[in-house]
N, C-alpha and C positions, 0 to 999 in steps of 0.2 A: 739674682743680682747679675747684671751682665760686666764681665769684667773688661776693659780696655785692651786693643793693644800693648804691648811692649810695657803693660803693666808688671811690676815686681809682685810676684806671690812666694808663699809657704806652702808647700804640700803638707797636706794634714787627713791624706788615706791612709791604706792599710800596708807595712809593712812587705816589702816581696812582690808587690803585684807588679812597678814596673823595674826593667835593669838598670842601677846605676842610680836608683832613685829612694832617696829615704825619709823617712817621717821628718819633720820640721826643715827639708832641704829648698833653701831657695833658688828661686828662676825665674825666667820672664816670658811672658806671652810671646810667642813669634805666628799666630794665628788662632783665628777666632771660625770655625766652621760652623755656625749658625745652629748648631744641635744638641747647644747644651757642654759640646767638649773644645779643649784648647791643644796646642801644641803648646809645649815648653820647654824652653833649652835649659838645661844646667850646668852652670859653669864648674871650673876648678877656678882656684886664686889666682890663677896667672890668666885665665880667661879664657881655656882651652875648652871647650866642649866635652862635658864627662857624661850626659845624657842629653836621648831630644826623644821626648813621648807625647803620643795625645793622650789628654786626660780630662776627666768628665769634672765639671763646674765644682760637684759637690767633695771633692777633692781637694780643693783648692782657697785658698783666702790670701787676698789682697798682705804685703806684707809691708812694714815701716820701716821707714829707709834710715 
């Protein structure tokens, strides 16, 4: 499933693999590199930048707003 842009997802990999990044944590696409993986930033509640990883598709699902 190819995900959008600046689409809202749920990380739903493995625990540790990226810094700053946790199971069920949301964020948004800021890049799509045609290979299967994305960039995505994760916010804090004020809006602050608490991670930005690329991560492979199967990582990832769409999440409800």
């Amino acid at each position: 499933m190819k995900l959008a842009l600046y689409s809202r997802i749920r990380y739903i990999g493995p625990s540790g693999l990226y810094d700053g990044v946790k199971v069920n944590d949301v964020g948004y696409i800021i890049e799509d590199y045609d290979d299967g993986n994305y960039e995505v930033e994760f916010s804090d509640a004020d809006g602050s930048t608490r991670a930005q990883s690329v991560i492979p598709e199967d990582f990832l699902q769409l999440a409800e707003i």
